[in-house]
Every structure is written in C-alpha cells, then in structure tokens.
C-alpha positions as CSV (number, residue, x, y, z in Angstrom):
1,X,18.6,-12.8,34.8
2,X,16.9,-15.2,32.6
3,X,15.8,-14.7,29.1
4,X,12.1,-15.3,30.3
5,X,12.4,-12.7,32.7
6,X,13.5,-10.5,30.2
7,X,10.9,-11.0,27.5
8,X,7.9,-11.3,30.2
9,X,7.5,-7.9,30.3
10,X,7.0,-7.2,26.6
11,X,4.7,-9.8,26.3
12,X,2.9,-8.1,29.2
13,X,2.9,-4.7,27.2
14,X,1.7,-6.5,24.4
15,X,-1.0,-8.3,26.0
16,X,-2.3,-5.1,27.6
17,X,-1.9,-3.2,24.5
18,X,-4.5,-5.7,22.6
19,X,-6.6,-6.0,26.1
20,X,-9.8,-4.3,24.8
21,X,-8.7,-3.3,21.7
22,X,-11.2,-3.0,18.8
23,X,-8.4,-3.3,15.9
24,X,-5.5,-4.4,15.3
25,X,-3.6,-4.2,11.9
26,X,-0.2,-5.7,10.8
27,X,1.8,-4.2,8.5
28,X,5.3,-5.1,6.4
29,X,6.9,-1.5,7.2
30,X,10.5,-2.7,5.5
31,X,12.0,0.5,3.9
32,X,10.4,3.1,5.2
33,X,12.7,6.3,5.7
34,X,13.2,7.6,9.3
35,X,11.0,10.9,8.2
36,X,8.4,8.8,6.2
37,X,7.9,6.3,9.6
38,X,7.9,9.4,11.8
39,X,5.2,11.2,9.5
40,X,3.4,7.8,10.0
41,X,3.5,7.7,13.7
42,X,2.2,11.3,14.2
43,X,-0.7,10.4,12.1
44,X,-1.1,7.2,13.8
45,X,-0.9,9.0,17.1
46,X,-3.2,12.3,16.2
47,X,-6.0,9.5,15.0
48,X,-5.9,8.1,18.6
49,X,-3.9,4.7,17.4
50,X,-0.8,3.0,18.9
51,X,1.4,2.3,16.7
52,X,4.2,-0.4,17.7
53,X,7.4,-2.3,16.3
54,X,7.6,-5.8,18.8
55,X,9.7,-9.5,17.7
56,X,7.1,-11.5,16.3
57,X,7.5,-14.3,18.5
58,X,7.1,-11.9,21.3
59,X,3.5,-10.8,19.0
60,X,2.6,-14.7,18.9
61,X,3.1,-14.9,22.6
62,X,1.1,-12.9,23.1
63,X,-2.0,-13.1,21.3
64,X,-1.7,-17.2,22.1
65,X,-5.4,-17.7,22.7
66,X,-7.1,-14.3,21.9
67,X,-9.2,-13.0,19.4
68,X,-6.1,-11.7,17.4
69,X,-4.3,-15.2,17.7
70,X,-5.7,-15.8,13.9
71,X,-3.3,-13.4,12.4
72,X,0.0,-15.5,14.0
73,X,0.6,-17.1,10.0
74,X,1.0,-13.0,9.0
75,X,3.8,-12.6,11.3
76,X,7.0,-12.8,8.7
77,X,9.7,-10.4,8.3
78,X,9.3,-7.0,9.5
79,X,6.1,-6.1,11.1
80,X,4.2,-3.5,12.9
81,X,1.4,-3.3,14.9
82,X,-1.4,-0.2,15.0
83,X,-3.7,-1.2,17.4
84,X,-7.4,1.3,18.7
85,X,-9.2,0.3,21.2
86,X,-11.8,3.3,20.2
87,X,-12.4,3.3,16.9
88,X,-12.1,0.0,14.6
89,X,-11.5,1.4,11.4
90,X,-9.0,3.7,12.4
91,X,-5.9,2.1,12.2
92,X,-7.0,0.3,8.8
93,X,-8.4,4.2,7.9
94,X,-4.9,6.0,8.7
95,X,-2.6,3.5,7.2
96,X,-4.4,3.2,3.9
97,X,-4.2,7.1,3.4
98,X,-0.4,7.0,4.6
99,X,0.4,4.0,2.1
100,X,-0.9,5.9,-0.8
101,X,2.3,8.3,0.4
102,X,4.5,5.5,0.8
103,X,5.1,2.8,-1.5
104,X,7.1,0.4,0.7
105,X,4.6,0.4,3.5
106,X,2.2,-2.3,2.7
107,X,-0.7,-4.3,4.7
108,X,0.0,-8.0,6.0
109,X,-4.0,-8.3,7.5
110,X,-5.4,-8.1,10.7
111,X,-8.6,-8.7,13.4
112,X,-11.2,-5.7,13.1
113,X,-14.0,-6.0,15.7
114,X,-13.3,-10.0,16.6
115,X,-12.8,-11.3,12.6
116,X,-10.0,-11.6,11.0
117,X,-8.8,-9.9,7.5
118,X,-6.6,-10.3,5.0
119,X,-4.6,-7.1,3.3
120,X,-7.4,-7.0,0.7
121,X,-10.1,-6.8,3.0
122,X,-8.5,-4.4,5.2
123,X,-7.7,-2.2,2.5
124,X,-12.1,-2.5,2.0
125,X,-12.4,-2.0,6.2
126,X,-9.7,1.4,5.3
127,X,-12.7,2.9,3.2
128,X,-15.1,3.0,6.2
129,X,-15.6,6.0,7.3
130,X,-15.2,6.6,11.3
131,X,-17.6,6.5,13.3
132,X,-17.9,10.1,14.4
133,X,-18.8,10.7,10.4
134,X,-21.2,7.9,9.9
135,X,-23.2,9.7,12.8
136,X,-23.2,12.5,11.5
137,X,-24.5,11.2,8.3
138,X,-27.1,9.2,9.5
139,X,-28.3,12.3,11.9
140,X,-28.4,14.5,8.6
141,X,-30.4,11.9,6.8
142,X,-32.8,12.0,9.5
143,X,-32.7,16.2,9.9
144,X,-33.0,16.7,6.1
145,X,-36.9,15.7,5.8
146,X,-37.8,18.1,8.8
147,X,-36.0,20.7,7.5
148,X,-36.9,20.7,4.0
149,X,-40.5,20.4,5.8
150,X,-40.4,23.0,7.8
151,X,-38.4,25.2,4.9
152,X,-41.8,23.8,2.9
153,X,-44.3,25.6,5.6
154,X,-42.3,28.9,6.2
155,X,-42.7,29.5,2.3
156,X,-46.3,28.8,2.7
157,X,-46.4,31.2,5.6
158,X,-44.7,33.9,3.9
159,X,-46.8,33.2,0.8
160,X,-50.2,33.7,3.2
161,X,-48.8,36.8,4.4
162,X,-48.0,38.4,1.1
163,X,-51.6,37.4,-0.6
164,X,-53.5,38.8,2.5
C-alpha cells in the first residue's frame, strides 16, 4: 500500500473532526506526565471537547483551505488539537484552567468562531464564560427588576393589610 493511502484516512478524520467545528485550539503539550495528560483529557472530554495528538503535516493537510488554515505557521514541535463544535470557548475555557495545574502545557493559538488567535488572545477568549452561564446571567439581569418589583408591591400589600 502506498504512503497516501495510508495517511488519507487521518486526514479524513481530521477534516471531519474540524467539519463544523466552532473552536479549535493548538497547544505545545511537551512534558506532560502520562497522569497529568490523562487528567487533561477527562476534563477535555467531560466539557464536551475532543481532544487529539495528529503529525502536523497531516494537521496542515488538512485544514489546506479552511477557516483554520491560518493557524498552519503554529504547527512546530509537539502539538495538540482540542477542538468543540458546541461551545467556542470551551476548549480555550478547559485548557486555561488545566495549564494553571500544569506548567509545561502551554498555548500555541488557534481559530475561535472563524478568526484566528494568538496564545495571548486565547488565554483573553479562556476567560469567557460559556454560554450556558452568560444565559443565565443575562436572564437574571432581566428577572431581578420584576422581582425586586413585585417583592416592592407584596410589602405594600402586607403593609395595607396591617394598617386596616
């Protein structure tokens, strides 16, 4: 068989990998322990993000052409790939909290939602919360007037009741 044939495949698993994927972050995972990386990938994996190790030609291949095609110059040395096609912060999200634990785990960059980022700025994208929470925050904001309001007229109705 030819090496083509061979490496076809894993392109292919790339490829559909990224297919539809919101983010994709690349980091320089170079000495990691086997229980540190493992740690990693559970988190990776309970936050609803794959979590890869792939050749970085193969990588190049296969983002030739896509939106993630602008992080090909990042792809040096020893690299992994966590990639959501749900949530676009996650992978940045789970990784930052992990490298806090884990010195020699470090960012290389990556595309979040079409643009690409640099380590820097995906460190900045990390501190977003999901998406799930920013919901939820925004439906408090809008609950908390009503409430107080309606807290506001039961005081006044209990107030009435006393007096009379």
């Amino acid at each position: 068989m030819a090496k083509v044939e061979l490496k076809q495949p894993i392109i292919e698993e790339i490829s559909s990998l990224l297919d539809g994927a919101q983010a994709m972050v690349i980091v320089d995972y170079r000495g990691l322990t086997v229980e540190e990386d493992t740690k990693l990938r559970k988190a990776l994996r309970e936050g609803g993000v794959t979590y890869k190790v792939f050749k970085n030609t193969y990588i190049k291949r296969a983002i030739a052409g896509t939106e993630f095609e602008a992080v090909a110059d990042l792809l040096e040395g020893p690299t992994a790939i966590a990639v959501s096609k749900e949530d676009a912060t996650a992978p940045a999200r789970i990784l930052a909290k992990n490298i806090k634990d884990m010195p020699n785990l470090e960012f290389k960059g990556g595309v979040v939602a079409g643009t690409f980022y640099d380590a820097k700025m995906i460190e900045v994208i990390a501190s977003i919360p999901s998406k799930e929470v920013l919901l939820g925050r925004l439906l408090g904001s809008i609950q908390a007037p009503i409430a107080n309001f309606a807290r506001v007229i039961k005081q006044i109705a209990e107030k009435d009741e006393t007096a009379a």
